[in-house]
KEKE-3310 file (N, C-alpha, C; in steps of 0.2 Angstrom, whole numbers, plus 5000, padded with zeros to 4 digits):
npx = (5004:5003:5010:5004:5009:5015:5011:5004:5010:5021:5040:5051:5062:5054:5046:5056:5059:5050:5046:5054:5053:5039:5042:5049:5039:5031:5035:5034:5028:5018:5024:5022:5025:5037:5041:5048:5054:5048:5059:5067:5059:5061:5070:5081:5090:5106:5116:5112:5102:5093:5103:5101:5092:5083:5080:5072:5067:5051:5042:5026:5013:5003:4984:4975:4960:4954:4942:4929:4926:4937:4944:4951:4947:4958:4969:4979:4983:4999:5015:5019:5032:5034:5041:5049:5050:5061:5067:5077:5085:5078:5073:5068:5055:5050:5041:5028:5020:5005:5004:5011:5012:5007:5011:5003:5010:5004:5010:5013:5012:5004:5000:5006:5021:5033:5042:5045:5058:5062:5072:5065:5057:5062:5066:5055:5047:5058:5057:5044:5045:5053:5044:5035:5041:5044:5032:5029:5039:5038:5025:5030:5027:5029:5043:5037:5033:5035:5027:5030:5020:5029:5017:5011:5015:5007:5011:5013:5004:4996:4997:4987:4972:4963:4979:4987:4979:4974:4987:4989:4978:4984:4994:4989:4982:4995:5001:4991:4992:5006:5002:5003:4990:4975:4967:4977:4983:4987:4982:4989:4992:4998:4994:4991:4992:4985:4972:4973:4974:4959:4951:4957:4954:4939:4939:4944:4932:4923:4927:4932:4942:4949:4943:4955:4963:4964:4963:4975:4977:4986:4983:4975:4973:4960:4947:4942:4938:4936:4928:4927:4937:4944:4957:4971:4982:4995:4998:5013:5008:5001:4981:4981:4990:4989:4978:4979:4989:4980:4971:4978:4980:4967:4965:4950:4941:4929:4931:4921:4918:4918:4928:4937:4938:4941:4931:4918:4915:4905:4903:4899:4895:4904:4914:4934:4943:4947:4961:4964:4974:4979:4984:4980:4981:4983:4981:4971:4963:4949:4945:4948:4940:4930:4930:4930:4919:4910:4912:4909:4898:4892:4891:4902:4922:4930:4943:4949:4964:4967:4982:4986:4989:4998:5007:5002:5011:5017:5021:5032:5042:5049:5059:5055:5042:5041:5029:5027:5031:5023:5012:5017:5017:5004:4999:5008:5002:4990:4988:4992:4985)
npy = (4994:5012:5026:5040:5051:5051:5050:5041:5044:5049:5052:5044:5049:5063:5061:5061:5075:5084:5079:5083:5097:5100:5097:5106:5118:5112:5117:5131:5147:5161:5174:5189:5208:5213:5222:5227:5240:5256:5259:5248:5239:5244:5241:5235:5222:5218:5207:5189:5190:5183:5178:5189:5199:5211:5223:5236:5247:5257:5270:5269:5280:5285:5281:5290:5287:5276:5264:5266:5254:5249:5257:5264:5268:5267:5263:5268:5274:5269:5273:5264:5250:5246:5233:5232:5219:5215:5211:5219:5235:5244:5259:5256:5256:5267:5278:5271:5260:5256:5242:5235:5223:5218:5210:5210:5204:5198:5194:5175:5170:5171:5183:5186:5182:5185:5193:5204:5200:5193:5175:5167:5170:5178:5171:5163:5175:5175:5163:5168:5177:5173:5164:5174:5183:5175:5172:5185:5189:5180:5187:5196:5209:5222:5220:5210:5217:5212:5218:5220:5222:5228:5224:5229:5218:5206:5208:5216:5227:5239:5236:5227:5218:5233:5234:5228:5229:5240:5244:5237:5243:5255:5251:5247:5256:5267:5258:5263:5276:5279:5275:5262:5253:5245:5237:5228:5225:5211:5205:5195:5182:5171:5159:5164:5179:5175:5175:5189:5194:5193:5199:5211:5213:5213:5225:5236:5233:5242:5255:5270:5267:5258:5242:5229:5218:5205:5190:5178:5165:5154:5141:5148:5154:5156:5156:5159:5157:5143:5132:5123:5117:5102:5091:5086:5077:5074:5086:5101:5111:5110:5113:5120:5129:5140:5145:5149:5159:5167:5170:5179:5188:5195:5199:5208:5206:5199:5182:5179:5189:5194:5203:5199:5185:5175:5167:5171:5183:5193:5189:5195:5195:5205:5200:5198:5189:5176:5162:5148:5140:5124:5111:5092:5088:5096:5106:5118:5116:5115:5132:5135:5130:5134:5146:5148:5141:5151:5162:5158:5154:5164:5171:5174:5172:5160:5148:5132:5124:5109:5100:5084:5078:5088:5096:5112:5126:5124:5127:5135:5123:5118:5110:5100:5098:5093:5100:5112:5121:5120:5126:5141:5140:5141:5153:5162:5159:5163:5177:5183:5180)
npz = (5000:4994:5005:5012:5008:4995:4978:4966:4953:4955:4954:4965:4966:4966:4976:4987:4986:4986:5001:5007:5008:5011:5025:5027:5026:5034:5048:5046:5055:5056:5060:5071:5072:5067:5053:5036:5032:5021:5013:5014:5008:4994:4990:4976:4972:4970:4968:4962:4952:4938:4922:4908:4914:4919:4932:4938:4951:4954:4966:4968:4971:4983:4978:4973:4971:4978:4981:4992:5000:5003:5010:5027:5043:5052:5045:5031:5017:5006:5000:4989:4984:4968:4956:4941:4929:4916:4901:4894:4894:4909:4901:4890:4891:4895:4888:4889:4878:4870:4866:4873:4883:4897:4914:4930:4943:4956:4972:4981:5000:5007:5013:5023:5021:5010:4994:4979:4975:4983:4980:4973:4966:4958:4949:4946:4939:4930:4922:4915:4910:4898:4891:4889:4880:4869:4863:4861:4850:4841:4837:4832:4842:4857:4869:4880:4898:4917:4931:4948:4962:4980:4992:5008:5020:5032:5047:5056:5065:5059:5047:5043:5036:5028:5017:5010:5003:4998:4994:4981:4973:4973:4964:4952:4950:4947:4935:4925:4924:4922:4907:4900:4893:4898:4894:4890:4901:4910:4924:4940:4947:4963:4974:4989:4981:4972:4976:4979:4968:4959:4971:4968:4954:4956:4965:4957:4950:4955:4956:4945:4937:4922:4916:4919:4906:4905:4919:4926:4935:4947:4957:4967:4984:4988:4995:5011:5022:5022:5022:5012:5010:5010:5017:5011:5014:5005:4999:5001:5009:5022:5028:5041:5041:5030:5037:5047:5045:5036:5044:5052:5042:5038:5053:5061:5052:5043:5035:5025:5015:5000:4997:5004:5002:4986:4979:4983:4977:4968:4950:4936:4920:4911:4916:4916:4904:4912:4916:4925:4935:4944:4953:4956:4970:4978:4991:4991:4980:4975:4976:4965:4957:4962:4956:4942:4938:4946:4937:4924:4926:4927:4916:4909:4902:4904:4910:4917:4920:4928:4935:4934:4952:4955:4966:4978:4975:4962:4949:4954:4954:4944:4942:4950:4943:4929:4922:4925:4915:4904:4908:4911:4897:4894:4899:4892:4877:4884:4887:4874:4866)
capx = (5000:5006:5009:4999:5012:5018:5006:5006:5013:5028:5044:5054:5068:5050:5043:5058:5061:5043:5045:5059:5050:5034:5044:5052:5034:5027:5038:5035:5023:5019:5028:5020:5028:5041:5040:5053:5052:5046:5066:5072:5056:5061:5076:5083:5095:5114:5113:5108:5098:5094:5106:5096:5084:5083:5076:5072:5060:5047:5038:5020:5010:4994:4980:4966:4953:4953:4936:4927:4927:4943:4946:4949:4951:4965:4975:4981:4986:5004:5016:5019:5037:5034:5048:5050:5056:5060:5073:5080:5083:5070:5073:5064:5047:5048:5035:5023:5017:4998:5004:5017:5008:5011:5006:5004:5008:5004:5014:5011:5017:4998:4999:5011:5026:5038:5044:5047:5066:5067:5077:5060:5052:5065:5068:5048:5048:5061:5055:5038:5048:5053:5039:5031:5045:5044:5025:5032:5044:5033:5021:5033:5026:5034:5042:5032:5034:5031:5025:5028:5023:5027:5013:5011:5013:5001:5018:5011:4995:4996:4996:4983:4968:4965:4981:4988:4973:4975:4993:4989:4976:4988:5001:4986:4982:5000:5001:4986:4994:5012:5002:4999:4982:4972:4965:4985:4987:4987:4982:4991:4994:4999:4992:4987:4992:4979:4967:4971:4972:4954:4949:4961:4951:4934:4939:4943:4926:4922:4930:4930:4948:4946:4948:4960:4961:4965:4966:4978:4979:4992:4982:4973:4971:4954:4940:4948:4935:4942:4924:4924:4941:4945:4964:4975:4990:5001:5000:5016:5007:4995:4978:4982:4996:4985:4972:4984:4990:4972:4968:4983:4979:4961:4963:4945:4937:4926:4931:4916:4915:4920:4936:4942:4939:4937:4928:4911:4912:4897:4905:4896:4896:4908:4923:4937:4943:4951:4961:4965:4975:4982:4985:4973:4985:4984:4975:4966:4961:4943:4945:4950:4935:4923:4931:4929:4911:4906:4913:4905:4889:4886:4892:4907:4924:4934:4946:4951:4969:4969:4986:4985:4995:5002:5005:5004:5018:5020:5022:5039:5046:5051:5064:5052:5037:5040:5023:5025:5034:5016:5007:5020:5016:4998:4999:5008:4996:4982:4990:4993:4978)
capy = (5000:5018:5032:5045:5056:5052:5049:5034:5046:5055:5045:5043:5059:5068:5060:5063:5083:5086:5077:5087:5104:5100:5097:5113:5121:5112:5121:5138:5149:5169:5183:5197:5212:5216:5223:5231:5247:5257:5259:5241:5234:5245:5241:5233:5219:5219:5200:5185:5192:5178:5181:5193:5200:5219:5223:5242:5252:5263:5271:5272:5284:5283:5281:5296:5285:5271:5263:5268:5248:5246:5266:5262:5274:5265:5260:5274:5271:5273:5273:5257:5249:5240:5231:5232:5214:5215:5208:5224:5242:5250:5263:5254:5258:5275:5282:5265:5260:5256:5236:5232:5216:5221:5204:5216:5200:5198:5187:5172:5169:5169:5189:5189:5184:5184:5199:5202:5201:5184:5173:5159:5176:5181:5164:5163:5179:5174:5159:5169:5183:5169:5162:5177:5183:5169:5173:5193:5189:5178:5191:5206:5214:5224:5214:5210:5217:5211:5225:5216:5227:5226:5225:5228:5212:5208:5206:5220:5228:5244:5232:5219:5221:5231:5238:5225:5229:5249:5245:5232:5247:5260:5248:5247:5265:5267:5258:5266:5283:5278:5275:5254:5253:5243:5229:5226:5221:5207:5204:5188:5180:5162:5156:5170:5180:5174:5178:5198:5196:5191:5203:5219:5215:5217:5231:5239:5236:5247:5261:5273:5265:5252:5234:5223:5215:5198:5187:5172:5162:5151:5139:5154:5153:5161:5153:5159:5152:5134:5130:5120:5113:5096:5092:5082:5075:5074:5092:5101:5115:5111:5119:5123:5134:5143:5147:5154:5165:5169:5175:5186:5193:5197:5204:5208:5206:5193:5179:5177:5193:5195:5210:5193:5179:5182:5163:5174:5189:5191:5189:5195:5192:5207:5199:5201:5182:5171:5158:5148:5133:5120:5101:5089:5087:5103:5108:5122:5116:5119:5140:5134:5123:5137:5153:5144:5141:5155:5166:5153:5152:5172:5172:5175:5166:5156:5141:5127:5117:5105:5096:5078:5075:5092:5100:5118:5130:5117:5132:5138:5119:5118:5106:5093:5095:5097:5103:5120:5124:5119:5132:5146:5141:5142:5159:5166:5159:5167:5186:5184:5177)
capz = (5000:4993:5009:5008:5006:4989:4973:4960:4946:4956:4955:4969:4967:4967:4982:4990:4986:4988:5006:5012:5006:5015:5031:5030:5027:5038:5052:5045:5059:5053:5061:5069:5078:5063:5046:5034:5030:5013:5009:5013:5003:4989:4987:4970:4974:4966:4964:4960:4945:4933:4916:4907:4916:4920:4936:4942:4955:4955:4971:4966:4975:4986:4971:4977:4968:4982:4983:5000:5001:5007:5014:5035:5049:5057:5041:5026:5009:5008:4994:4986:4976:4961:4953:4935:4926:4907:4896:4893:4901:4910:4897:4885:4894:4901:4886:4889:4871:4870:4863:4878:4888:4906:4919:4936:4948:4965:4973:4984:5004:5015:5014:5029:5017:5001:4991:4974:4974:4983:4973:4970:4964:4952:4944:4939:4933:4924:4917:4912:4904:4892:4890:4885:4875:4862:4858:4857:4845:4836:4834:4833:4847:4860:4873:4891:4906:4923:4937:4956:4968:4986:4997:5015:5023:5039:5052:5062:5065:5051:5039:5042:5030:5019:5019:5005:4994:4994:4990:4973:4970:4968:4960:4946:4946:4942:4929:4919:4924:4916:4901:4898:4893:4904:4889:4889:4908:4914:4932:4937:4956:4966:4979:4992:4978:4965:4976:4978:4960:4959:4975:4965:4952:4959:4968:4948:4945:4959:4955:4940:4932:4917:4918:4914:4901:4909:4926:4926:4942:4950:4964:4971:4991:4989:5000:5017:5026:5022:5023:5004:5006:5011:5020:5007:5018:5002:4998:5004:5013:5027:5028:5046:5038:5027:5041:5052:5038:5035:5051:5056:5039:5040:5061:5063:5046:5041:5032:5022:5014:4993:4997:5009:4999:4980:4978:4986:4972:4962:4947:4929:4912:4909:4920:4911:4901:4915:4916:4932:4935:4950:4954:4960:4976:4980:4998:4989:4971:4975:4975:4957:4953:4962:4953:4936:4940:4945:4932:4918:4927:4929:4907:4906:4899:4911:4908:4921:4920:4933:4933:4940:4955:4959:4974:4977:4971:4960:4946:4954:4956:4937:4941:4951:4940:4921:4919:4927:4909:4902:4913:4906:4890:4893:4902:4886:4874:4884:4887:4867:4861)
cpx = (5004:5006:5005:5002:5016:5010:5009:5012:5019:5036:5048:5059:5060:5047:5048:5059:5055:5043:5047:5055:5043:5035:5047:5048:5030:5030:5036:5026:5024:5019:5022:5024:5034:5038:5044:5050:5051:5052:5070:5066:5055:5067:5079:5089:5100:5115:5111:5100:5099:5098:5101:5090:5087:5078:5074:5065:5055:5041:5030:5017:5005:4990:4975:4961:4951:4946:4935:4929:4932:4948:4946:4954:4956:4972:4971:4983:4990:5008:5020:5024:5034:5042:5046:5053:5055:5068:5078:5079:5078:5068:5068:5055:5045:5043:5031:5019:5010:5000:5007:5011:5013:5008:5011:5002:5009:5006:5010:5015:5012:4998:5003:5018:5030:5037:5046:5051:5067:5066:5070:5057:5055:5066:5061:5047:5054:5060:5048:5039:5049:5050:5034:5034:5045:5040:5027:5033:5041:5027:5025:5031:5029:5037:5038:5036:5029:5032:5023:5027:5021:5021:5013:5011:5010:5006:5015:5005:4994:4999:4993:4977:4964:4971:4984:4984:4973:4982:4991:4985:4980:4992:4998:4984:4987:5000:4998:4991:5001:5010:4999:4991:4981:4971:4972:4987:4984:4987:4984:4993:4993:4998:4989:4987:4988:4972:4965:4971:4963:4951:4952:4955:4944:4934:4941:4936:4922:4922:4929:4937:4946:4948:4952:4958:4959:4967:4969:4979:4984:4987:4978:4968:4963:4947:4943:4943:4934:4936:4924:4931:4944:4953:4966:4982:4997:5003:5007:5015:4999:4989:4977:4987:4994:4978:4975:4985:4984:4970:4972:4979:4974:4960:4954:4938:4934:4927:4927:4912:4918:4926:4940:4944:4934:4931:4918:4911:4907:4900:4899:4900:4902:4915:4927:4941:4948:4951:4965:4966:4979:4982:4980:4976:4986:4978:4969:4964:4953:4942:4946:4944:4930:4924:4928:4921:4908:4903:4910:4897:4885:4887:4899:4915:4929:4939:4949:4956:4969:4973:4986:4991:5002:5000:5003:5009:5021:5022:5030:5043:5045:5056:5061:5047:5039:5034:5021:5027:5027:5010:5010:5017:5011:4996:5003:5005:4991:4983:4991:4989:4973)
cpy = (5006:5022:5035:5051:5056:5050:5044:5037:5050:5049:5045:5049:5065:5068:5062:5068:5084:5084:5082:5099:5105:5100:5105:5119:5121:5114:5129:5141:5156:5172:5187:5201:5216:5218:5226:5235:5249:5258:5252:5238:5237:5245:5236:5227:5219:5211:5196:5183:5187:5183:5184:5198:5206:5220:5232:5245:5259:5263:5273:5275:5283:5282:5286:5295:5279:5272:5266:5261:5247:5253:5261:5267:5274:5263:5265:5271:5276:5272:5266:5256:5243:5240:5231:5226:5216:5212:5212:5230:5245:5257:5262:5257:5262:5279:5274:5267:5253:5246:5233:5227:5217:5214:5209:5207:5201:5193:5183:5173:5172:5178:5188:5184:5185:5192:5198:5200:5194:5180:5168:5165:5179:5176:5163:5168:5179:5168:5161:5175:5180:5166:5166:5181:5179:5170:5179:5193:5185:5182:5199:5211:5216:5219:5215:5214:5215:5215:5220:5220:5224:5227:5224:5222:5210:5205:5210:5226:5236:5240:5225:5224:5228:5238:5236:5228:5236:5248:5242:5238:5252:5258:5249:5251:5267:5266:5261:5273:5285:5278:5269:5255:5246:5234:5226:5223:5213:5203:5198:5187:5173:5164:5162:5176:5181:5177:5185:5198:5196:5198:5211:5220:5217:5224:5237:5239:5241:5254:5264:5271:5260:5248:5231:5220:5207:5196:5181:5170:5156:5147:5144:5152:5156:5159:5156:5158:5145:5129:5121:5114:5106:5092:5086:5081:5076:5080:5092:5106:5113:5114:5121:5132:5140:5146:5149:5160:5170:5174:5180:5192:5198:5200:5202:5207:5201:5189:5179:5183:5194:5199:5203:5185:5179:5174:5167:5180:5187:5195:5190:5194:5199:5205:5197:5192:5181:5164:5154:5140:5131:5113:5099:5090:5091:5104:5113:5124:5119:5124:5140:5134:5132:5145:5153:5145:5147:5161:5163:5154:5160:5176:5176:5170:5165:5148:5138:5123:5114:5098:5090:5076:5080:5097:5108:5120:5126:5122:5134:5130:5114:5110:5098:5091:5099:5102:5110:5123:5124:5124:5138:5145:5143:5147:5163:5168:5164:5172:5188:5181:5183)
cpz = (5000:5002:5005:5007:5000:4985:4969:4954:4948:4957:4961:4972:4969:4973:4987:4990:4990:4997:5011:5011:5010:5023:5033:5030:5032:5047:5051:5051:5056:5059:5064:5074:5075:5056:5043:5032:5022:5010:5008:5007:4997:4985:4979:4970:4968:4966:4966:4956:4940:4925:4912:4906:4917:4927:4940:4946:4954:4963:4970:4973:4977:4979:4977:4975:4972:4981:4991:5001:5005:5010:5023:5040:5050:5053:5034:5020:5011:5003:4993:4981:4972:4959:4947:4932:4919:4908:4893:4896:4903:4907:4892:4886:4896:4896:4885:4883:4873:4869:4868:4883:4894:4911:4926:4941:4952:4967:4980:4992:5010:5017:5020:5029:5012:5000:4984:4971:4978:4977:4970:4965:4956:4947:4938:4937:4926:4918:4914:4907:4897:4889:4882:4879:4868:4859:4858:4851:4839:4831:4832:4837:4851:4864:4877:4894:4912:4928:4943:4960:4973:4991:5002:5017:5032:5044:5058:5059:5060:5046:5039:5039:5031:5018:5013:4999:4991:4991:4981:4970:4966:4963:4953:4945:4942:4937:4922:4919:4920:4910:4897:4898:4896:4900:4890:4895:4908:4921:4934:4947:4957:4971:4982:4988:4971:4969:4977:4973:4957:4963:4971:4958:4951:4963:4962:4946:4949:4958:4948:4935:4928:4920:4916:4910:4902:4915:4926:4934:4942:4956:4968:4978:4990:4993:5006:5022:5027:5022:5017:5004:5011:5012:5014:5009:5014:4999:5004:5010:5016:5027:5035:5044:5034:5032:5046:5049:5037:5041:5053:5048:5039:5045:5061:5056:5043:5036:5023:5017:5006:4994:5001:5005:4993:4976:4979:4981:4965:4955:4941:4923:4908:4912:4913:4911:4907:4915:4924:4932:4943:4951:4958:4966:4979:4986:4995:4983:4973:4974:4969:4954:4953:4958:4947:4937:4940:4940:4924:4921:4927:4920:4906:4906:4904:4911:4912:4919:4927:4930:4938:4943:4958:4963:4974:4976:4968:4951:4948:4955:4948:4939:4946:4947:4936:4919:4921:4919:4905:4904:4911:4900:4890:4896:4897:4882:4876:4884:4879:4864:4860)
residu = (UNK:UNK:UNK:UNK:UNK:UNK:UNK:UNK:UNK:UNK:UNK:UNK:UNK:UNK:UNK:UNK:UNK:UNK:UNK:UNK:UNK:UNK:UNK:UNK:UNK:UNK:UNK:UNK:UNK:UNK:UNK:UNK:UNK:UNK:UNK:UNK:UNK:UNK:UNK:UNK:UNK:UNK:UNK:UNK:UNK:UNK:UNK:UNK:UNK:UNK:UNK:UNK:UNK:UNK:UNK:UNK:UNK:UNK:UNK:UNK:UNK:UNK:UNK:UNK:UNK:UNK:UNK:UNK:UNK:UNK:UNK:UNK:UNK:UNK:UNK:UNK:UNK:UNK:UNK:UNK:UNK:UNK:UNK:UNK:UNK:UNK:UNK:UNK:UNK:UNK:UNK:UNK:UNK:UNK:UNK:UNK:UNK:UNK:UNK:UNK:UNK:UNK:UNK:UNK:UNK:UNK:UNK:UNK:UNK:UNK:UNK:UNK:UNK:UNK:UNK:UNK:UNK:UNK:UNK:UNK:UNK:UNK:UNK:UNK:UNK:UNK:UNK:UNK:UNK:UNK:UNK:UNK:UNK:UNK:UNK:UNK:UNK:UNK:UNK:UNK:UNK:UNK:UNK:UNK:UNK:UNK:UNK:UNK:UNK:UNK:UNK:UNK:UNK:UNK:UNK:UNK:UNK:UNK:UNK:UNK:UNK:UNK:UNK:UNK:UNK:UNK:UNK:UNK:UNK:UNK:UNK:UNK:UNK:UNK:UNK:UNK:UNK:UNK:UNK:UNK:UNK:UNK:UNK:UNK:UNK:UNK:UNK:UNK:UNK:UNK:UNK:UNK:UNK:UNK:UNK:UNK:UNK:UNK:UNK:UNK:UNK:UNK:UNK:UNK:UNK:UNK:UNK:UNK:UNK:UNK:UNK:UNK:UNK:UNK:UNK:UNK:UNK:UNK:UNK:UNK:UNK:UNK:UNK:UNK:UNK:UNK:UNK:UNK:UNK:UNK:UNK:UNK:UNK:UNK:UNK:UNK:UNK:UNK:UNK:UNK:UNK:UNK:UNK:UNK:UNK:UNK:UNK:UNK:UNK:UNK:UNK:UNK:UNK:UNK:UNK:UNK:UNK:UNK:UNK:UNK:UNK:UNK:UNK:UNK:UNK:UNK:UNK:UNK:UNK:UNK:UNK:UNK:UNK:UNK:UNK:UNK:UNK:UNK:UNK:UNK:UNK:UNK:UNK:UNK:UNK:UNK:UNK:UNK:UNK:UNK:UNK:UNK:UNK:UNK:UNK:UNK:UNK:UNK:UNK:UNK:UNK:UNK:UNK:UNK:UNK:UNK:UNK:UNK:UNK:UNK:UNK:UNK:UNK:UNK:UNK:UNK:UNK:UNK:UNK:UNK:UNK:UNK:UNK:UNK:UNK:UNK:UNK:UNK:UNK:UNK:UNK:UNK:UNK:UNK:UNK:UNK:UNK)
# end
């Protein structure tokens, strides 16, 4: 009889990496009581910059179109770094051309961790750089760019919700204000990250800015109620680990409310075309199954990869599962179709 910690279709080097990865998650507890500051989290690191890659900052400013939604007495809109990747100098960008395919991602890390500039972070931008490069240069369009910005993370109490969400707002006002037209963005997020992408971009349709043109997801934590999802031992991340997370991050704010968990947004028939993929092995395929759904059932277009047998962040672990390369691919296609 197999454990329940490997699966039929992983071979053995897989069961092992994967083994050693989930032991060292499954120690991980969130932080509170520190937080870096708005100059250490915009800083630009001097290396271990994948070969190629261009990396520089901008300080986006409060946005003063902020929904009332996510306005809160005791927590301010503050100014927000984005990182800038491309394949060539930040130069290339500075007058934003109407064609450039910008994927504005939110990153993953339970909203209370990760940054744009750590090395897991720079790697899959970099392998999504060249991803989307290929289909550029096929179609002669400009290159891509990817817009990471940092968001408040919920380590200490001015910056538990919605402190995260006024930060991604402005990061996406920015952009429009730079000049990328909006149909050209790409809103895109892993894991706790897929799901502000989702909540960011409800909170667009709130307001008087355009929408995106597209939402790509990664596994998206988005039910934070945990109500829907069903404990799968072989996953690498626990859904204890993920409802700790959840909770520091939300403080006093109700799980069950669409700005919290973006599975609950009353999705219409103009959301803008998403595609949304994760392994069946995953603790929180469901958020997947039910995005999908909803956004098909209220008329508009939505498409489901479910890969058999993979875990979460199974998108940044190229080198256990080949078929993250196949999710790239399928995240160029869709930004360039």
């Amino acid at each position: 009889m197999s454990s329940p910690l490997t699966r039929p279709t992983w071979t053995p080097a897989q069961a092992a990496a994967l083994h050693g990865i989930r032991t060292t998650i499954g120690a991980f507890k969130p932080t509170f009581g520190q937080a870096e500051s708005l100059a250490e989290r915009a800083r630009v690191p001097s290396e271990g910059i994948p070969e190629g890659i261009h990396i520089s900052c901008e300080l986006a400013p409060p946005s003063p179109q902020i929904p009332a939604s996510i306005h809160s007495t005791s927590i301010q809109p503050d100014q927000v770094p984005i990182f800038f990747y491309t394949d060539g100098p930040s130069e290339s960008f500075a007058d934003a051309k109407k064609d450039i395919k910008v994927i504005l991602h939110l990153h993953g890390g339970g909203n209370v961790s990760g940054h744009p500039t750590e090395q897991r972070f720079m790697a899959f931008f970099s392998r999504i750089l060249r991803a989307l490069g290929k289909k550029s240069s096929a179609l002669g369009s400009s290159a891509p760019i990817i817009a990471a910005p940092s968001r408040r993370l919920a380590t200490v109490a001015d910056n538990l919700f919605p402190a995260a969400l006024q930060d991604i707002f402005s990061a996406y006002h920015h952009l429009i204000l730079k000049g990328f037209a909006a149909e050209s963005i790409t809103i895109t997020g892993d894991s706790a990250g897929g799901n502000s992408a989702l909540v960011l971009t409800y909170i667009i349709s709130q307001s008087t800015l355009p929408m995106p043109g597209r939402v790509a997801l990664f596994s998206p934590d988005a039910d934070l109620t945990y109500a829907s999802h069903t404990s799968i031992p072989h996953d690498i991340i626990p859904l204890s680990t993920y409802k700790a997370c959840s909770s520091q991050y939300l403080g006093n704010f109700p799980a069950d409310d669409p700005l919290a968990s973006g599975v609950l947004i009353p999705f219409t028939a103009s959301w803008p075309k998403t595609l949304v993929m994760t392994g069946t092995a995953d603790n929180v395929a469901e958020s997947s199954r039910r995005i999908v759904s909803g956004i098909q059932k209220a008329g508009g277009i939505a498409e489901l990869v479910e890969y058999t047998d993979l875990t979460h962040a199974w998108w940044m672990f190229s080198q256990i599962f080949p078929q993250s390369e196949d999710g790239l691919e399928r995240l160029a296609a869709f930004v360039y179709n």
